[in-house]
C-alpha positions in Angstrom: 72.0 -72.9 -27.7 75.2 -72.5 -25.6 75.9 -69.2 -23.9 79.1 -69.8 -25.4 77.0 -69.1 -29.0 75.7 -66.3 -27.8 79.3 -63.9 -28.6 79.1 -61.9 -31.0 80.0 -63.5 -34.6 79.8 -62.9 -38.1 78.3 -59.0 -38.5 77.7 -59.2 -35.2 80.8 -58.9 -34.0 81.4 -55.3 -35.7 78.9 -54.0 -32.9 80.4 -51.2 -31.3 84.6 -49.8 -31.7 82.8 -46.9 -33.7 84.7 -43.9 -35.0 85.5 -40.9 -33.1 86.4 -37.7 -35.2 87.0 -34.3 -34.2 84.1 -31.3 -35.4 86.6 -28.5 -36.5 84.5 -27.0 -38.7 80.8 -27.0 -36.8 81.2 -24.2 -35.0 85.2 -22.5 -36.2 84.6 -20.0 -33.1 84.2 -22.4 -30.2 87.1 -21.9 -27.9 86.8 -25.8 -27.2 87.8 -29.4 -28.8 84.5 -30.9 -30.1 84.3 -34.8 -31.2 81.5 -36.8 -32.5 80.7 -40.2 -31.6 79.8 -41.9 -35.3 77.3 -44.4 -33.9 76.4 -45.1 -37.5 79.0 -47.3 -37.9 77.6 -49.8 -36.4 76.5 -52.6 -38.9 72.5 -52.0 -38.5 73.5 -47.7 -38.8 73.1 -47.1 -35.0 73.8 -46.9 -31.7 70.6 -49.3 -31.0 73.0 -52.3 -32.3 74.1 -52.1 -28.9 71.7 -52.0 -27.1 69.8 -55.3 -29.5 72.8 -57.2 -29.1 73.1 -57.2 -25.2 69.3 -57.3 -25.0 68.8 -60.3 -27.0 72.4 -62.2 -26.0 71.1 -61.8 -22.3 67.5 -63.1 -23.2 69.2 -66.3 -24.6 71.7 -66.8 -22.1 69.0 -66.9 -19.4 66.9 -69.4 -21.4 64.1 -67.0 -22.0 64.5 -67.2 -25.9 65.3 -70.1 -27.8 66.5 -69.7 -30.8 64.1 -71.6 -33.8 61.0 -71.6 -31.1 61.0 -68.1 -29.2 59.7 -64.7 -30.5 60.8 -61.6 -29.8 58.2 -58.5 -29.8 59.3 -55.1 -29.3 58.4 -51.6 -29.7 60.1 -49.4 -31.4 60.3 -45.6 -33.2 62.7 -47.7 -35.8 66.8 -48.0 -34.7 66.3 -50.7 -32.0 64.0 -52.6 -34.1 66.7 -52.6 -36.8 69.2 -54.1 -34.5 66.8 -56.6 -33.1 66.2 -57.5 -36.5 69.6 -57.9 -37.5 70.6 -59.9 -34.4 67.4 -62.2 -34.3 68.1 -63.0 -38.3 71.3 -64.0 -37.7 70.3 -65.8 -34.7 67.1 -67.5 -35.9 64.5 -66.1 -34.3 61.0 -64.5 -35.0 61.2 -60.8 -34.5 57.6 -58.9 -34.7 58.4 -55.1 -33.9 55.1 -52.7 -33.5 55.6 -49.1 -35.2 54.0 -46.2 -35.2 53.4 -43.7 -37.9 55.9 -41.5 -37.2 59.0 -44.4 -38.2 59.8 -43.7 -41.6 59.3 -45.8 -44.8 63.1 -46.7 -44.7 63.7 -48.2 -41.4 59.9 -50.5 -41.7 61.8 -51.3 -45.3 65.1 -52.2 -43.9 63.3 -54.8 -40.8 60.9 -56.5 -43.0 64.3 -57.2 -45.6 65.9 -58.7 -42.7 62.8 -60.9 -41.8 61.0 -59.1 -39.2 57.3 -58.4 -39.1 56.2 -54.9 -38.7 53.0 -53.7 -37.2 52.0 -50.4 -37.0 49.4 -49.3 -34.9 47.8 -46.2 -35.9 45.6 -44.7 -33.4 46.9 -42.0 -31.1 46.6 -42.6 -26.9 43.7 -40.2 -25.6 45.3 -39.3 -22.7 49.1 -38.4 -23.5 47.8 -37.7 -27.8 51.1 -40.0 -28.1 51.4 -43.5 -30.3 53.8 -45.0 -27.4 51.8 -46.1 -25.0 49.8 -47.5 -27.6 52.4 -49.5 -29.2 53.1 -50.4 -25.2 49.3 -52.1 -25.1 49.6 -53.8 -28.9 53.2 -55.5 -27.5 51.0 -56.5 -24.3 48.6 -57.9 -26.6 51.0 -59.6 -29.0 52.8 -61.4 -25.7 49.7 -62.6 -24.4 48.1 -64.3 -27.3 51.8 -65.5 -28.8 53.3 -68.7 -27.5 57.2 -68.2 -26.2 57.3 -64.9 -26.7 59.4 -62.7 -25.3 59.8 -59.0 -25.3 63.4 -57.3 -24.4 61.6 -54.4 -22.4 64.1 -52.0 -23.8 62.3 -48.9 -21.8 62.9 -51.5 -18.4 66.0 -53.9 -18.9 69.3 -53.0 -17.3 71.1 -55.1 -20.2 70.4 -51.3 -22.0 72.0 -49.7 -20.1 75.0 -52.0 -19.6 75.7 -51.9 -23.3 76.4 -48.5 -22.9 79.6 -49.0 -20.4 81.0 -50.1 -23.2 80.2 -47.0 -25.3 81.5 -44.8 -22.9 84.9 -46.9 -22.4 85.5 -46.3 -26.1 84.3 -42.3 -25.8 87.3 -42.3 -22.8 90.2 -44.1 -24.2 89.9 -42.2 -27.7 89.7 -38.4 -26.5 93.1 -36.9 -26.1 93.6 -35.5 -23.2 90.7 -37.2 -21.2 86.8 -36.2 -21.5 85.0 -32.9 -19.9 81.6 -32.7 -21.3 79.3 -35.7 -22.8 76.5 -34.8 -25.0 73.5 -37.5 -25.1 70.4 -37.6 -26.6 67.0 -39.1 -24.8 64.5 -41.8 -25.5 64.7 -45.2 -23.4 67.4 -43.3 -21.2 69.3 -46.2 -21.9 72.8 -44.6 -23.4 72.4 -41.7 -20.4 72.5 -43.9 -18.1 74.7 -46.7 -19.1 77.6 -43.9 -19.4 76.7 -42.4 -16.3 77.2 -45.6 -14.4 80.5 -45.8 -16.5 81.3 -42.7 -15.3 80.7 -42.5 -11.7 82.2 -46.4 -11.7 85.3 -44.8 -13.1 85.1 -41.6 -10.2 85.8 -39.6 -14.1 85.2 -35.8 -13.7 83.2 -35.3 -16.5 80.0 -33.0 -16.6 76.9 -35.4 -18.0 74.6 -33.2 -20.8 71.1 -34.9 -21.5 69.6 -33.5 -24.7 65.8 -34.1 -24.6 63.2 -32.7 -27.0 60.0 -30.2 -26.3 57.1 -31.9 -25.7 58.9 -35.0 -24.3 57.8 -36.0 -20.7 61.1 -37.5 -19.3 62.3 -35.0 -17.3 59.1 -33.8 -16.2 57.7 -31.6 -18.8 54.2 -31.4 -19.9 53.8 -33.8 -23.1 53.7 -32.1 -27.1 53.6 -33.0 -30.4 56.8 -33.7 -31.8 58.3 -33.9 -36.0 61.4 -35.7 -35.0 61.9 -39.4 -34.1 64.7 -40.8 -31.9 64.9 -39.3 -28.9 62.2 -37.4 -26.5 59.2 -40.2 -25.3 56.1 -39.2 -24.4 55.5 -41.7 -20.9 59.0 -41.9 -18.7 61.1 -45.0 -19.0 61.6 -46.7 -16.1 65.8 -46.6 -16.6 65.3 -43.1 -16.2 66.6 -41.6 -12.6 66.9 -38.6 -11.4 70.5 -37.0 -11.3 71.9 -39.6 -14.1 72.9 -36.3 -16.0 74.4 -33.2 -14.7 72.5 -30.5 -17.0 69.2 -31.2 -19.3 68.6 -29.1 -22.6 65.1 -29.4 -24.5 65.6 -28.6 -28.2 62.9 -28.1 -30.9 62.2 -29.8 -34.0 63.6 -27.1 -35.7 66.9 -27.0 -33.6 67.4 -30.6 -34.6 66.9 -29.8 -38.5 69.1 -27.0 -38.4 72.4 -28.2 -36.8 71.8 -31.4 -38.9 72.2 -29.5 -42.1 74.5 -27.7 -40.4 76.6 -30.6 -40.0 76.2 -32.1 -43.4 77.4 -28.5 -44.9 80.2 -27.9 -42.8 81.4 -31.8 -41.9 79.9 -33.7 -45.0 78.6 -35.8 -42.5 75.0 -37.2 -42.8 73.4 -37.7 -39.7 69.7 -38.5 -38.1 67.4 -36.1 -36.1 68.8 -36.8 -32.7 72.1 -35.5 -33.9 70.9 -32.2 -34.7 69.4 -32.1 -30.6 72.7 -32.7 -29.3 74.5 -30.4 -31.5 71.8 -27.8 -30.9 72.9 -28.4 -27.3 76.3 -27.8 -28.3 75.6 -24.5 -29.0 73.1 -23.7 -26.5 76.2 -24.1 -23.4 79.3 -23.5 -25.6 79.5 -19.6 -24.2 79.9 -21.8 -20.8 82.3 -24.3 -21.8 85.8 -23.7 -20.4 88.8 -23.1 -23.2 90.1 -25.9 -24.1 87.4 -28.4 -22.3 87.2 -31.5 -24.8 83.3 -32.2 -25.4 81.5 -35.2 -27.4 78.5 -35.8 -28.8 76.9 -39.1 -29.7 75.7 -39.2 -33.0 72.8 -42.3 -33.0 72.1 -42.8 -36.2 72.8 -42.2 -40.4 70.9 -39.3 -42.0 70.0 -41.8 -44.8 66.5 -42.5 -42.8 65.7 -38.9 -42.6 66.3 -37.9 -46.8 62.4 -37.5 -47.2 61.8 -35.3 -43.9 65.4 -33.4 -42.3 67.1 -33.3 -45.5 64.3 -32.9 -48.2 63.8 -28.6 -48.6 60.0 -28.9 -49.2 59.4 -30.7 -46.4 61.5 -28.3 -44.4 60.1 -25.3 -45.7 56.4 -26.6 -45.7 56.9 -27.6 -41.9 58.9 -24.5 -41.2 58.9 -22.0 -43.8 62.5 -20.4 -45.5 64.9 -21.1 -42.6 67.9 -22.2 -45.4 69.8 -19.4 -43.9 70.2 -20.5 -40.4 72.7 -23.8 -41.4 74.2 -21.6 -44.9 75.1 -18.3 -43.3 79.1 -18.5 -42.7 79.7 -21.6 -44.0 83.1 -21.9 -43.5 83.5 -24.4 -46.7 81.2 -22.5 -49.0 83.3 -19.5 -48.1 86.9 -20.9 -48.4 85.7 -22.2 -52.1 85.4 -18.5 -53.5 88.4 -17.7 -52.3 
């Protein structure tokens, strides 16, 4: 195959140019502009389209996969192995993707319709009491007893974090007024710090907010047990570097269910875990954030993969207890309906 084969084509080429909307109901009080970043958009549902695209295109351009002999392993929690299993289906190419437990039932559902194979390795690491670095070992495996195959590294490759230029580029030219604060969530520190290279490229004065959860290890915290997939990681990347973001906020499984509902009552949008971290964020610094400062948030994924676990009330309340109230009180919708 031709590098010239390589650009994106077909659904491909819908990667990325997401929406950007403005949150003017999330939080009616702020005294700033608050946008979200609708990453679902993408044609695989999120932000890891971007990321499998770049990964993959690179990986053929350099000769390293070849397209009806290669195959690409990866690990994955569930969004990136979507992508790469969009993007090697279109391409031709043997995707196996190792899982853990925690990925749900939709996104293992939604590779193996577009041709992957899924393994899911279900023992827990001794040490860290994490699946990762197991899933690490079963990819070393894989590669070693595979013939041609490959595996994008996406916790490693600087084609992840080059993808997100892009995504900052787009965050930039669509805020009016020009950008102050930029909300990302953590897991391969691939989006951080793709748009902090963007940003310090650009010399743009904007303030850099990393949203990671408790119990993650990337910004040196002792490892936890965590609910939510998507962002937090239990062994530190190697993209990660010190200084990519200019403030870090942990935030609790519970922080992430609440401003997801939050969301889907006040916005009617439907979004996954990692949305409610950044949100939680949000309002963690908003009694810091100047008047008038425009802030975004990037929202990775669709709340569609979350309907049995964020969005279902037993598991909520069994995981929990009653904490309805904390996303229903003032609802500003609910509230303008009885009027």
């Amino acid at each position: 195959m031709r590098p010239s084969d390589t650009v994106p084509a077909g659904v491909l080429q819908t990667v990325g140019r997401t929406p950007l909307v403005e949150l003017t109901r999330f939080d009616p009080a702020a005294r700033f502009r608050l946008y979200a970043k609708l990453e679902a958009h993408n044609p695989g549902g999120s932000i890891k389209d971007r990321s499998a695209l770049e990964l993959l295109r690179g990986a053929i351009s350099e000769g390293r996969v070849i397209p009806g002999r290669s195959v690409v392993v990866e690990s994955s929690s569930g969004n990136l192995g979507i992508g790469l299993a969009q993007a090697c289906r279109y391409f031709g190419i043997r995707f196996v993707c190792v899982v853990d437990p925690r990925a749900n039932r939709q996104n293992i559902a939604v590779m193996r319709a577009l041709g992957a194979e899924v393994e899911v390795v279900s023992t827990i690491d001794p040490v860290t009491g994490e699946y990762l670095p197991v899933r690490l070992r079963r990819v070393r495996e894989i590669l070693a007893g595979t013939e041609d195959a490959y595996c994008p590294d996406q916790y490693a490759n600087p084609l992840n974090p080059r993808s997100h230029h892009a995504t900052m580029r787009e965050i930039c030219e669509a805020v009016p007024g020009g950008l102050d604060y930029l909300f990302c969530a953590t897991s391969s520190c691939g989006t951080l710090r793709g748009c902090a290279e963007y940003a310090r490229e650009q010399r743009l004065p904007v303030t850099l907010v990393a949203v990671d959860a408790k119990g993650s290890v990337i910004f040196g915290r002792e490892p936890a047990p965590r609910l939510i997939p998507g962002h937090g990681a239990a062994v530190r990347p190697a993209l990660h570097q010190d200084g990519l973001a200019d403030e870090v906020v942990h935030v609790s499984d519970l922080d992430c269910v609440v401003n997801c509902r939050r969301l889907a009552h006040r916005e009617a949008i439907l979004a996954g875990g990692s949305a409610g971290a950044v949100l939680a964020a949000v309002r963690r610094l908003g009694g810091r954030i100047p008047a008038g400062a425009a802030c975004v948030v990037i929202l990775p994924d669709r709340g569609e993969r979350y309907l049995d676990t964020i969005y279902d009330d037993d598991w909520v309340a069994s995981h929990f207890g009653d904490v309805a109230h904390l996303w229903k009180e003032h609802d500003p919708v609910a509230e303008a309906a009885t009027c």
